[in-house]
C-alpha positions in Angstrom: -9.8 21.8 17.6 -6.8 23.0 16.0 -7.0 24.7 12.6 -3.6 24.8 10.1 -2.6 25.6 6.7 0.4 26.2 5.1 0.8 29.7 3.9 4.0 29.1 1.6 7.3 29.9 1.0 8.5 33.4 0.7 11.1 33.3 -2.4 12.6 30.2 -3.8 14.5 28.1 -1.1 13.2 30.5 1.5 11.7 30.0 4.6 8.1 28.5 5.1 5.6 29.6 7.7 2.7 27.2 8.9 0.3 29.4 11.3 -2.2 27.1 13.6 -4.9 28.4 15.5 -5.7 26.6 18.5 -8.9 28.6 19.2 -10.8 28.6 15.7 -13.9 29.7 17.1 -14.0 33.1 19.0 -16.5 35.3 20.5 -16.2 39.4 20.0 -13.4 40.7 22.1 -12.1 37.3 22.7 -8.7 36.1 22.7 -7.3 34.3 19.2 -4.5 32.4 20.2 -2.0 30.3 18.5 1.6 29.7 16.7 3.4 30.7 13.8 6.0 27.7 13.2 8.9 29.0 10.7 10.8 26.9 9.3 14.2 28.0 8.0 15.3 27.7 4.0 18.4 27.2 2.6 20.3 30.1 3.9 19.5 32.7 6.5 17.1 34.8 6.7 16.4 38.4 8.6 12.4 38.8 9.3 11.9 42.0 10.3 8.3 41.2 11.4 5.5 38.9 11.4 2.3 40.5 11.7 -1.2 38.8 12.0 -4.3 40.9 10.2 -7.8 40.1 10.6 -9.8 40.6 6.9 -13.5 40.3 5.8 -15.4 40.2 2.7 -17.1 43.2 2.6 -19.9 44.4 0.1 -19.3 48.2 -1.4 -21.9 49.8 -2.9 -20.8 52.7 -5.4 -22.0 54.9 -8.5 -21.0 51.4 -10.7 -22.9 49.4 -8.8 -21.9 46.6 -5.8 -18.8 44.7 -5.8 -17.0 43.3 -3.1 -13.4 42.6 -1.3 -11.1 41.6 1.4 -10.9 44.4 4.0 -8.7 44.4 6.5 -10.0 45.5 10.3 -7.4 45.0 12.7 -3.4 44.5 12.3 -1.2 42.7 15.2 3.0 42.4 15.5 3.2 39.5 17.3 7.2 39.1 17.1 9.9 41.7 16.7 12.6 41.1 14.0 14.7 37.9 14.5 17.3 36.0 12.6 16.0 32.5 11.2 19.0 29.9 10.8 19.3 27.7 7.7 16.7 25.1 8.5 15.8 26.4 11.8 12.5 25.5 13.0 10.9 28.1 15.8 7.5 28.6 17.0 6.2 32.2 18.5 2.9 31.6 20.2 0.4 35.0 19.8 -2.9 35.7 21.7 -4.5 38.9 20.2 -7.8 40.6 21.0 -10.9 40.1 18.5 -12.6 43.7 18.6 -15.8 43.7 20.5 -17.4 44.9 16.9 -16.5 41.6 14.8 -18.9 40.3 12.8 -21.1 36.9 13.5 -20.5 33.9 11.7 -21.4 31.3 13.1 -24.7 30.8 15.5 -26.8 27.7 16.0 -24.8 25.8 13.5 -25.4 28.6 10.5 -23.3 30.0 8.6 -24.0 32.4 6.2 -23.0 32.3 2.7 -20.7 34.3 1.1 -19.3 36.1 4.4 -16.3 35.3 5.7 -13.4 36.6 8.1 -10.1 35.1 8.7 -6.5 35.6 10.0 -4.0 36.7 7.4 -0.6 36.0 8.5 2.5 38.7 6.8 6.1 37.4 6.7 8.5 40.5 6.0 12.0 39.5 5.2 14.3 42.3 3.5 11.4 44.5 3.4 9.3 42.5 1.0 6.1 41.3 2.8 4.8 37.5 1.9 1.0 37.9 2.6 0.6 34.2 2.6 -3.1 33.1 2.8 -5.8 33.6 5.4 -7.1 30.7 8.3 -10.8 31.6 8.4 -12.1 32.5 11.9 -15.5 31.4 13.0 -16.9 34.3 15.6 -19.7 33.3 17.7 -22.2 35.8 19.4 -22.0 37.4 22.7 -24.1 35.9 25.3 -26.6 38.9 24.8 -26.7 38.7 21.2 -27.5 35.3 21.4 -30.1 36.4 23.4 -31.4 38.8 21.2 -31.1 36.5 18.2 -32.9 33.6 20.2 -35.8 36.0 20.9 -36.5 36.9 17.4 -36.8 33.2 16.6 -39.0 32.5 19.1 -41.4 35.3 17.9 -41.2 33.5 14.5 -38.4 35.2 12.2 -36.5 32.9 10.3 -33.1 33.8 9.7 -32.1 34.9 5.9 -29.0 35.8 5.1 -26.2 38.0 6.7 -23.4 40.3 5.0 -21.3 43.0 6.0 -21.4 46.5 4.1 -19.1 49.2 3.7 -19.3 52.4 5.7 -20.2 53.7 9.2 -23.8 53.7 10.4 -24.4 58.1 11.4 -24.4 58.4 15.2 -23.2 55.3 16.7 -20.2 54.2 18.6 -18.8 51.8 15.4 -15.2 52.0 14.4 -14.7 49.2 11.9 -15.3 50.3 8.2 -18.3 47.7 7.8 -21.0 46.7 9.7 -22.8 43.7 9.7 -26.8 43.5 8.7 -28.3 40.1 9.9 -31.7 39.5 7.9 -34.8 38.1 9.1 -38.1 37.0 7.1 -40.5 38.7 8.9 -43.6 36.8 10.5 -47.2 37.2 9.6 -48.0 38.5 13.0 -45.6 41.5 12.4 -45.8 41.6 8.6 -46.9 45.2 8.7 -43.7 46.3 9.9 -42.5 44.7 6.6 -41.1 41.7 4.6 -37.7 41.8 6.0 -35.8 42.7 9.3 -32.2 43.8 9.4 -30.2 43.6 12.9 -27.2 45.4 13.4 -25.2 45.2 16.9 -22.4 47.6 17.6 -20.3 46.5 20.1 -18.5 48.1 23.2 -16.4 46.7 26.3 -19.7 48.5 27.9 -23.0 47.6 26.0 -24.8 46.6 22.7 -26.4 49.1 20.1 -29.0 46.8 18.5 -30.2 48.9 15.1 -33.5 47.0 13.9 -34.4 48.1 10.5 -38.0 46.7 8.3 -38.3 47.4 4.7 -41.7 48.9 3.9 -43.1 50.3 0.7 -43.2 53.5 1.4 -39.8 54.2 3.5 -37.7 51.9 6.4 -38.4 52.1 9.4 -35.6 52.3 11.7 -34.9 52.5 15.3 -31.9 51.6 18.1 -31.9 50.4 21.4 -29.0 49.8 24.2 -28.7 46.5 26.0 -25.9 46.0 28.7 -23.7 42.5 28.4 -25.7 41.8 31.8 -29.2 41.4 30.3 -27.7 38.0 28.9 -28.8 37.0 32.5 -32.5 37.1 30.8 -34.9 36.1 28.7 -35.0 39.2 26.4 -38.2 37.7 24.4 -40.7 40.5 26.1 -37.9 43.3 25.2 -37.7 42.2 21.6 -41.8 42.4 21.4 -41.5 46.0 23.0 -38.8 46.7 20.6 -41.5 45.3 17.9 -44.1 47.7 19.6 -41.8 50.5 19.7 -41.4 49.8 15.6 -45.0 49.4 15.0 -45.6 53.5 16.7 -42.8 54.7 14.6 -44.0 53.3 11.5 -44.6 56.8 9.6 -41.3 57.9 9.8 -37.8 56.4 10.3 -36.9 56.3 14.5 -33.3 56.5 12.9 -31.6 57.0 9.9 -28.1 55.7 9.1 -28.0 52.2 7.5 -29.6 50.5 4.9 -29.8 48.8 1.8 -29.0 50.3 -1.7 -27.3 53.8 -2.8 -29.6 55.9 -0.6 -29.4 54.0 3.0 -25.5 53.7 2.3 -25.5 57.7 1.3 -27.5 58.1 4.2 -25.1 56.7 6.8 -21.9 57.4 5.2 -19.7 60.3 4.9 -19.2 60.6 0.8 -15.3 60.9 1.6 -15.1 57.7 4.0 -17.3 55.8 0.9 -14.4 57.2 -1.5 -11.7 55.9 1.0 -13.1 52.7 1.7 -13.9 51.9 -2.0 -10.7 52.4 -3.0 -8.7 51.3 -0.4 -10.6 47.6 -0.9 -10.1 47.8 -5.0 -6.1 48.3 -4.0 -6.6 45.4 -1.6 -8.2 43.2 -4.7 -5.6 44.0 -6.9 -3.1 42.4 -4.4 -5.1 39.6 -2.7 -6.5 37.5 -6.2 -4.8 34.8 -5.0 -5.1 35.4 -1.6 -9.0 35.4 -1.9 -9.3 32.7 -3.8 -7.1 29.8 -1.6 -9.1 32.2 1.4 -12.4 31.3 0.0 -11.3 27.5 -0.3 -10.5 27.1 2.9 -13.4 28.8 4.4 -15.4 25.7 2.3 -13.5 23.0 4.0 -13.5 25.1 7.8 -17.1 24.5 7.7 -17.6 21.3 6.1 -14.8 19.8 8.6 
């Protein structure tokens, strides 16, 4: 399947840059490959770079309440500059690494609403950048975070809902400025660990951190376990239910503390000075993308109706 969209035409009569992926749908620490095609305008033009970034649509949670915005997560030059003839047409092909710690979004034909990531493509011609628009990017799971996933539905949670939140999780090998919570309705079986389950993975080259949180009344529980990429090889149903165990013995106090929802989880797991950084670095990133987000948003629609 090959994914395109026109990103547009940087000044009147300029030049016009059409970015296909050919690999739409990646897996953490994969390869995205493609083309930018550029075709010349009505005179000359020096780009002094073309450079692909890959954004999300993070939640922030601050003193005035939640709002969200397009964060950016990983930048890549994928030409140096060149000289574009009047009408010239040229392609230059890129294949750039997905970082191990992108986000899910699509597993056993979900989707979840309202979270999105996509490849931004940035024209710079006489040093004024054309942001263009963004190609949304469907990320599948690893094999063992399939696994993982699988094994929680075959104890009976029912996937919810999934988002990605602002901040760094206290303790854990994450360098993105989000993470991603997956939510599960929890099953009667396990309902005393709470209503709702929260999944987190953080990703290395090496191994999975799987952070499993459960609301309760009186206080989250939380805990963490490793996984290497080679327990894909199995079944990890029994490891989930001694995760569940695990959960269960730690009940009366949190087996971790770091992530969460609303102002006291994020304060929890979040430096106050990164919040302030990330906060405001994603408003400056709103003020510039309006019309970014909004032609990003429709084509993330039609990606997954297609």
């Amino acid at each position: 399947m090959v994914f395109k969209k026109l990103l547009g035409a940087l000044g009147v009569g300029g030049p016009t840059v059409d970015t296909v992926l050919s690999t739409p749908v990646v897996r953490p620490g994969g390869q995205i490959q493609g083309q930018v095609n550029l075709v010349g305008g009505k005179q000359d033009a020096e780009i002094t770079g073309i450079t692909l970034t890959l954004v999300a649509r993070v939640e922030i949670e601050h003193e005035e309440g939640e709002s969200s915005g397009l964060s950016p997560f990983a930048r890549f030059s994928v030409t140096p500059p060149l000289r574009l003839a009047e009408g010239e047409q040229r392609s230059v092909p890129f294949s750039v690494q997905l970082p191990h710690e992108a986000p899910i979004t699509v597993f056993d034909g979900w989707q979840p609403h309202g979270m999105a990531v996509g490849v931004r493509t940035e024209v710079e011609i006489a040093g004024a950048r054309d942001k263009g628009d963004a190609d949304p990017l469907g990320i599948a799971p690893l094999p063992v975070q399939e696994r993982v996933l699988q094994a929680f539905t075959a104890l009976g949670f029912r996937l919810h809902s999934a988002d990605l939140e602002a901040g760094h999780i206290r303790g854990s090998a994450q360098s993105l400025p989000f993470y991603q919570e997956i939510e599960y309705a929890v099953p009667s079986p396990y309902s005393h660990l709470g209503r709702m389950a929260e999944i987190t993975f953080v990703t290395t080259p090496q191994q999975v951190e799987v952070v499993l949180e459960f609301d309760k009344r009186h206080g989250d529980v939380i805990n963490r376990h490793l996984l290497d990429h080679s327990a894909a090889e199995h079944d990890l149903t029994p490891v989930v239910e001694d995760w569940l165990r695990h959960a269960v013995s730690s009940s009366h106090g949190h087996g971790y503390g770091g992530h969460g929802h609303g102002g006291a989880g994020v304060a929890a797991g979040v430096a106050a000075g990164a919040v302030a950084g990330v906060v405001g670095g994603l408003v400056l990133e709103e003020l510039v993308e309006d019309v970014v987000e909004d032609v990003f948003e429709d084509a993330v629609e039609d990606f997954f109706e297609d």
